[in-house]
C-alpha positions in Angstrom: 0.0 0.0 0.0 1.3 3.3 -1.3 2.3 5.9 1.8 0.5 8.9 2.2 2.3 12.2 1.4 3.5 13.7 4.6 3.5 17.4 5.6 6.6 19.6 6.4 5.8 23.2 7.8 9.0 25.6 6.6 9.5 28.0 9.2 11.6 31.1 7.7 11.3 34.9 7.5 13.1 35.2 4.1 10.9 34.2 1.3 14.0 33.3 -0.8 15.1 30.7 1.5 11.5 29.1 1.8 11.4 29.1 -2.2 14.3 27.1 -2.1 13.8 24.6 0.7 10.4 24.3 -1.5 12.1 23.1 -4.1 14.2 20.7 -2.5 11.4 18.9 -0.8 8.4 19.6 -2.8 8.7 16.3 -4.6 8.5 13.8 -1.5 6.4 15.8 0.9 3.5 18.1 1.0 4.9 21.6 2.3 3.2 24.3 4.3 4.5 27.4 4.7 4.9 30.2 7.5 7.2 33.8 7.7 7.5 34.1 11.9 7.6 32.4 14.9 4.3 33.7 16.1 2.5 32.3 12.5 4.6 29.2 12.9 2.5 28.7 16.9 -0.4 29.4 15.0 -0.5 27.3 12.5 0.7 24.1 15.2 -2.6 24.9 17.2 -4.7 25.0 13.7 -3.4 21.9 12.4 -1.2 20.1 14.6 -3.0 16.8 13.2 -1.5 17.0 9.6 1.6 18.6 10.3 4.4 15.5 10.7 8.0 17.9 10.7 8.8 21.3 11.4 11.6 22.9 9.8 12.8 26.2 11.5 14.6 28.6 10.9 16.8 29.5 14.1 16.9 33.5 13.3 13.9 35.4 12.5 12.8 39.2 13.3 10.4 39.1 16.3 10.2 35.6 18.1 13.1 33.7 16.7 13.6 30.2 16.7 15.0 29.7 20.2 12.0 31.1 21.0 9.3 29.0 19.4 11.7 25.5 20.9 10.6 27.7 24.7 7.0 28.2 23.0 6.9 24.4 22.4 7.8 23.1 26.1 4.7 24.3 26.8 2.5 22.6 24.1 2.0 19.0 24.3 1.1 18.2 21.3 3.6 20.4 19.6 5.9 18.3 21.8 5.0 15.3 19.5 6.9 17.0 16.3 10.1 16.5 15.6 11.8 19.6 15.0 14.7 20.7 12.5 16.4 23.6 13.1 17.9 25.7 9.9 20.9 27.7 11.0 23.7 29.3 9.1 25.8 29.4 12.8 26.2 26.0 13.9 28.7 26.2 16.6 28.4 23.8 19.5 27.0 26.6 22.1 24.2 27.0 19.5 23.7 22.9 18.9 23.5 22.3 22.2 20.8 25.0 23.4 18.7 24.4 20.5 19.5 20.4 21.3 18.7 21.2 25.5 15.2 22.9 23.8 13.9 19.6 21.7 15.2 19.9 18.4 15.5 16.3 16.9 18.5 17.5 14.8 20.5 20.3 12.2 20.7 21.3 8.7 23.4 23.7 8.0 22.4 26.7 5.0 22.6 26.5 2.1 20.9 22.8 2.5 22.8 20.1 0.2 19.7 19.0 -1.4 20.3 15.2 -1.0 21.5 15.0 2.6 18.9 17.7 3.7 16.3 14.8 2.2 18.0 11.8 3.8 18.1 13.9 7.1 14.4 14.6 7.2 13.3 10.9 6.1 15.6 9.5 8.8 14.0 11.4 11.4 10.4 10.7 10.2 11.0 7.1 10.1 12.0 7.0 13.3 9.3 8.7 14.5 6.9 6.7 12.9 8.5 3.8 14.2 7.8 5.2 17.8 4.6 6.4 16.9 3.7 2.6 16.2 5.2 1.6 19.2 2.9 3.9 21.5 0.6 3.0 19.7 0.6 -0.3 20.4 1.3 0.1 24.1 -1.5 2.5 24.7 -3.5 -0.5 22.6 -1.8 -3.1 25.1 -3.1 -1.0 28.0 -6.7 -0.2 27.0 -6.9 -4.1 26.4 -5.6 -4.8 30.1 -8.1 -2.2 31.8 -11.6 -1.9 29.9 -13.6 -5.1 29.6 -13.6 -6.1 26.0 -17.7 -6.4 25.8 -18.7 -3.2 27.3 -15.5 -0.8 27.0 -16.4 0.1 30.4 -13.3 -0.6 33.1 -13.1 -4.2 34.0 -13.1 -5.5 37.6 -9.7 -4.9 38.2 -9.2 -2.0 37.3 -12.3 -0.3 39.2 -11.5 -2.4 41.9 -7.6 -0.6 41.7 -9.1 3.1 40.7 -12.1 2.9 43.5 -9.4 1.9 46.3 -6.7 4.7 44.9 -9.5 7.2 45.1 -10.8 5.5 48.9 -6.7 6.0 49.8 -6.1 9.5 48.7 -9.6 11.2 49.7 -10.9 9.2 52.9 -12.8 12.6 54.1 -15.1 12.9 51.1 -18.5 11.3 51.0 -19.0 8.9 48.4 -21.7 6.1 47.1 -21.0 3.1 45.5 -23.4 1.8 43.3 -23.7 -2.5 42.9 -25.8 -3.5 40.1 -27.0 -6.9 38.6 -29.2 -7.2 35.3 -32.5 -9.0 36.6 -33.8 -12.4 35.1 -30.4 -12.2 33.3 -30.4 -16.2 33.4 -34.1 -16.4 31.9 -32.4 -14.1 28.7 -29.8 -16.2 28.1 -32.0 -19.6 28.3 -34.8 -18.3 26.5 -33.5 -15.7 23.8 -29.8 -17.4 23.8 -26.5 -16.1 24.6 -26.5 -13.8 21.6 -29.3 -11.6 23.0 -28.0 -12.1 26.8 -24.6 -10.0 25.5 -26.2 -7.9 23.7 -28.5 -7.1 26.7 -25.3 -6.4 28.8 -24.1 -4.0 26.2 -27.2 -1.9 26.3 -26.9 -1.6 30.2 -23.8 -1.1 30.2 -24.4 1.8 27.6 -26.7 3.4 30.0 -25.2 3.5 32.6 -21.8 4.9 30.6 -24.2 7.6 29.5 -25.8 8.6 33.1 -22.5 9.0 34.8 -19.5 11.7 34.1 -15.9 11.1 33.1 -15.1 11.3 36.9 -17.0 8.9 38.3 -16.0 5.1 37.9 -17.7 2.7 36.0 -16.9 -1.1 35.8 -18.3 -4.3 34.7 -17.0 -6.9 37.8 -18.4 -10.3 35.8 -21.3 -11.7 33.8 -24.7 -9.4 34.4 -22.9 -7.4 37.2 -21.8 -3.3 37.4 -20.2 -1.1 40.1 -20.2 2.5 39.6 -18.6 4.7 42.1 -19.7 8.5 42.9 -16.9 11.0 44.5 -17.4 13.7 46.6 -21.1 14.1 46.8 -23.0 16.7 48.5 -26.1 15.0 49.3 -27.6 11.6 49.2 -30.8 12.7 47.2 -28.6 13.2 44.4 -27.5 9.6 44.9 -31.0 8.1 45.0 -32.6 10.2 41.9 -29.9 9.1 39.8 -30.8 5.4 41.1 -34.2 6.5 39.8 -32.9 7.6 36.7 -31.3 3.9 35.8 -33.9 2.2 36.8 -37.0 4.0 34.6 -34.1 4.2 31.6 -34.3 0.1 31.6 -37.7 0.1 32.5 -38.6 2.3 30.0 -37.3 -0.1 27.3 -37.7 3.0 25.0 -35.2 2.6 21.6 -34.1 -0.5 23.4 -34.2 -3.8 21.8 -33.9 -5.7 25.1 -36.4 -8.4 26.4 -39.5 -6.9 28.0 -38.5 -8.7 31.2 -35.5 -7.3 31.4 -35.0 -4.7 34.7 -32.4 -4.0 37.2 -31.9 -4.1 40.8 -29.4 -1.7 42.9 -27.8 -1.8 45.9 -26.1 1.5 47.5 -23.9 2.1 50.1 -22.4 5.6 51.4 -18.9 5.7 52.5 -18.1 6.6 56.6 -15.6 9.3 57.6 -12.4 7.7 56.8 -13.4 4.7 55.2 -10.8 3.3 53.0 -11.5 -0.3 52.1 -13.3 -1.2 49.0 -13.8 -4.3 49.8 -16.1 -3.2 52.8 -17.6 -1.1 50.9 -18.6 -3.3 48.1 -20.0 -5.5 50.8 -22.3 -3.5 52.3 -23.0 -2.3 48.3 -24.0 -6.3 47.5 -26.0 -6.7 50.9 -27.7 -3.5 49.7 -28.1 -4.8 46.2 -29.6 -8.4 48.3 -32.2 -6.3 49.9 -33.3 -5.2 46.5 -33.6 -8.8 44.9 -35.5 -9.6 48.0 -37.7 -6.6 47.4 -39.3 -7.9 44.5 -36.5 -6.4 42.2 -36.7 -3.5 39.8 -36.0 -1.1 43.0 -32.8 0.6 45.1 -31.8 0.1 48.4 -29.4 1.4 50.9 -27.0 -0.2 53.5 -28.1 0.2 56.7 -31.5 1.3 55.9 -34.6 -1.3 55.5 -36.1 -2.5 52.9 -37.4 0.0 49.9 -40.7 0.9 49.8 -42.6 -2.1 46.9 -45.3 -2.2 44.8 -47.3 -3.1 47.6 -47.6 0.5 48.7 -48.7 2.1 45.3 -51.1 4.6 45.4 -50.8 4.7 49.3 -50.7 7.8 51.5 -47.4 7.5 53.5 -47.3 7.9 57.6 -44.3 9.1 59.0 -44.8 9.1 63.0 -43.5 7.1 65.6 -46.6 7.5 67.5 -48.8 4.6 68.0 -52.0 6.7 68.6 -51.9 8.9 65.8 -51.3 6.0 63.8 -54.4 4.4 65.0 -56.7 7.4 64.8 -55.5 7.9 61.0 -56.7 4.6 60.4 -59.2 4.9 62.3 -60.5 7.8 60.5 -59.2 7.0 56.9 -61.7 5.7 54.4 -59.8 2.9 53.5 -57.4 2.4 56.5 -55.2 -1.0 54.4 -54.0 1.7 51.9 -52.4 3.9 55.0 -49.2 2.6 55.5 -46.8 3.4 58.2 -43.0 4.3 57.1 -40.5 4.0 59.8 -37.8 6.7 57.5 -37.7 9.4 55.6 -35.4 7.4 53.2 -38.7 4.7 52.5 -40.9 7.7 51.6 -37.9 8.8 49.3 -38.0 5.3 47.7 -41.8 5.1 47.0 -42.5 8.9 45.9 -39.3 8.5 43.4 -40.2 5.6 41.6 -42.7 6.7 38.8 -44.4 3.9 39.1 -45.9 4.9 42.0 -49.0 6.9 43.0 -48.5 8.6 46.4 -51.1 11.3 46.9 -50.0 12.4 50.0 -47.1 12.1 53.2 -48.0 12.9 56.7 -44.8 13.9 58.9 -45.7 13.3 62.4 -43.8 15.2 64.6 -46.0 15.7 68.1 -43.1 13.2 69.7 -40.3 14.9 68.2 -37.5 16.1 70.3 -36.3 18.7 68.5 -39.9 20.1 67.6 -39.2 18.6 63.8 -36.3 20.8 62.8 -33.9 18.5 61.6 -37.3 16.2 59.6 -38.1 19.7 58.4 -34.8 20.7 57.5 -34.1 17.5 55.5 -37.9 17.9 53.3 -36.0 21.1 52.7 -33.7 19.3 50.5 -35.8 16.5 48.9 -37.3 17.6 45.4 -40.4 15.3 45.6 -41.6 17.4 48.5 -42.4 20.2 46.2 -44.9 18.4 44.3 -46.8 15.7 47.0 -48.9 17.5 49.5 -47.0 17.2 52.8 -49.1 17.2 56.1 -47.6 18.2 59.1 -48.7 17.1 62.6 -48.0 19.2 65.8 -48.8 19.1 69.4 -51.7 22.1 69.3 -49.8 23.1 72.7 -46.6 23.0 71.1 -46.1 26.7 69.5 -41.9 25.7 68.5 -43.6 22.8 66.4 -46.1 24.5 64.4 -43.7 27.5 63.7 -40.9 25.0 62.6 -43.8 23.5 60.4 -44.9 26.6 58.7 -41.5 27.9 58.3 -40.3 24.9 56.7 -42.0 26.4 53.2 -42.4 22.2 52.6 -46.1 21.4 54.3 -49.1 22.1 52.5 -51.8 21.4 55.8 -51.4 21.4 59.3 -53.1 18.7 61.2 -53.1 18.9 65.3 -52.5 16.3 68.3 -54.9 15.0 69.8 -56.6 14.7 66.1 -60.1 15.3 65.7 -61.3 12.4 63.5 -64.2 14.3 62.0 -61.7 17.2 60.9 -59.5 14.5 59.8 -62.1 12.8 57.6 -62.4 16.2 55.8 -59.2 16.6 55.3 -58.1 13.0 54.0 -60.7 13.7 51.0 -58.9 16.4 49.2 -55.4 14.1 49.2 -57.1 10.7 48.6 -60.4 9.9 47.0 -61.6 6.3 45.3 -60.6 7.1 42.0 -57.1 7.5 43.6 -56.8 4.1 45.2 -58.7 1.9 42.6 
């Protein structure tokens, strides 16, 4: 196969000289052609990507070549060109600064067309030569870290980066997601193992797209993902992008996947100081369990209980860790199976976010509260799904710090007061949940 022309750029203030090193390598090489230093940066940043050889001329009005070699330590990809200087003074003081600035070699003027030639392919064969073998090693190294399937890192490698990152920033707060393709096994016996990779190639896809060059994402083996999260501010942000992967697969929209196809997730946050991956992959997986055992499709965290399942759609949500306002709600709800009681704020988190839910309404009890609700309030503060479901507080009536905090909280949308009043209560329940809502 015939080798494509390559490019010299002639560096040289007199035009007569670039006419004649024109002429001497017109015939093997395409030339460009520049009268100063300052065009001669120029044109590198324009079109580093054709440019293969810079010959330049060492004295020039303005920015000379000394100059442009200073200009160049600075320019990475300038770096990558050899350089041959043009001089009519080629005393050693002046080969060795220009040599001690990156030029790959001399040619004296007037240029002796044939050596000039043999000079300038030597060096371009040699570079190419390199060029092939970085080439290759970069090739060599891509092939050792990214998993051949899903060109996302393999499990070494985001095992090694994840535990660098745990090493070198144990302050930070960060989430490490554990992810497993659900009725993976089904795919592959039913559809065959053609399908079953290209299944793990869509996921992996997504989940390439929903996270940024600095976070981490691997495939650790078969149906199975990690991604890992640095330096997050809050956990919401954790959980909606959770969210986020679960409706993309769910969706199955542009995605010729099976129809049964979902995935479970399991997330754990590190603790001050935490350092060990393998701990916190563990507590990840356990998380990840939780979510199997869940009925799948869902997110769970370590250390928090179960997610909220389709069991609770279209429920209102009780926050309180009052028995007797628990029973009076019930008591005084129209259909007292569809109120269900959440034990955290994290559950109500779980079964607002998924869209498959229905949730008309949250009650926040905080009549037993020991801080009056500040820090419940202060956290609804912070969750976006509170803007959009009613939220209905309950207070002591006696307790003037708790319906303040309420009210200044900007999150609750009615008031509701201990001891309750069941007939008020009746009223009330109808504007956030009527049949239509629960049938």
């Amino acid at each position: 196969m015939e080798q494509q022309r390559e490019t010299l750029l002639i560096v040289d203030d007199s035009r007569l000289q670039r006419a004649v090193l024109n002429e001497i390598f017109s015939s093997n090489f395409n030339i460009l052609e520049v009268s100063s230093g300052e065009e001669c940066l120029k044109m590198i940043e324009e079109k580093q990507d054709m440019i293969d050889l810079v010959l330049l001329d060492l004295v020039m009005s303005g920015m000379d070549g000394f100059d442009v070699l200073k200009h160049r330590q600075g320019m990475p990809e300038f770096k990558k060109i050899p350089v041959v200087v043009l001089t009519t003074t080629d005393t050693p003081e002046v080969q060795t600064k220009a040599f001690e600035l990156g030029a790959s070699d001399f040619i004296s003027k007037p240029a002796e067309p044939a050596i000039a030639r043999l000079r300038i392919g030597n060096i371009l064969k040699t570079n190419r030569r390199l060029n092939n073998i970085l080439q290759k090693r970069e090739e060599l190294r891509i092939r050792s870290e990214v998993d051949e399937m899903t060109h996302l890192l393999n499990k070494t490698t985001a095992e090694h980066t994840i535990s660098h990152i745990l090493l070198s920033s144990p302050e930070g707060l960060h989430a490490l997601f554990a992810i497993d393709i659900d009725n993976f096994k089904a795919v592959n016996d039913i559809c065959g193992h053609k399908m079953g990779d290209h299944t793990i190639s869509v996921v992996a896809g997504i989940l390439a797209s929903h996270f940024s060059g600095s976070d981490i994402v691997g495939r650790i083996g078969g149906d199975e993902f990690v991604v890992f999260v640095r330096n997050i501010t809050t956990k919401e942000a954790i959980y909606e992008k959770a969210q986020e992967l679960l409706n993309a697969i769910s969706d199955k929209e542009g995605l010729s996947i099976p129809e049964n196809v979902t995935i479970s997730i399991g997330i754990a946050f590190t603790d001050p100081y935490e350092t060990s991956y393998t701990t916190l992959f563990q507590k990840a997986d356990t998380a990840l369990s939780n979510s199997k055992k869940s009925g799948k499709q869902c997110f769970s965290e370590y250390g928090v209980s179960s997610p909220v399942s389709d069991a609770t759609l279209k429920n209102i949500l009780l926050y309180t860790q009052s028995r007797n306002v628990a029973s009076t709600l019930k008591f005084a709800h129209s259909y007292p199976d569809r109120l269900v009681k959440i034990s955290s704020l994290a559950e109500i988190h779980y079964a607002v976010m998924d869209k498959n839910n229905h949730v008309p309404a949250v009650y926040i009890d905080v009549s037993e509260s020991e801080d009056d609700g500040q820090k419940i309030w202060e956290e609804l503060s912070h969750e976006s799904w509170a803007q959009s479901v009613p939220v209905i507080a309950i207070c002591q009536e006696s307790n003037l710090t708790q319906v303040r905090n309420a009210i200044l909280s900007n999150v609750i949308s009615d008031l509701i007061f201990d001891p309750i009043d069941v007939e008020s209560i009746k009223r009330r329940i109808k504007k956030y949940q009527t049949h239509d809502d629960i049938s």
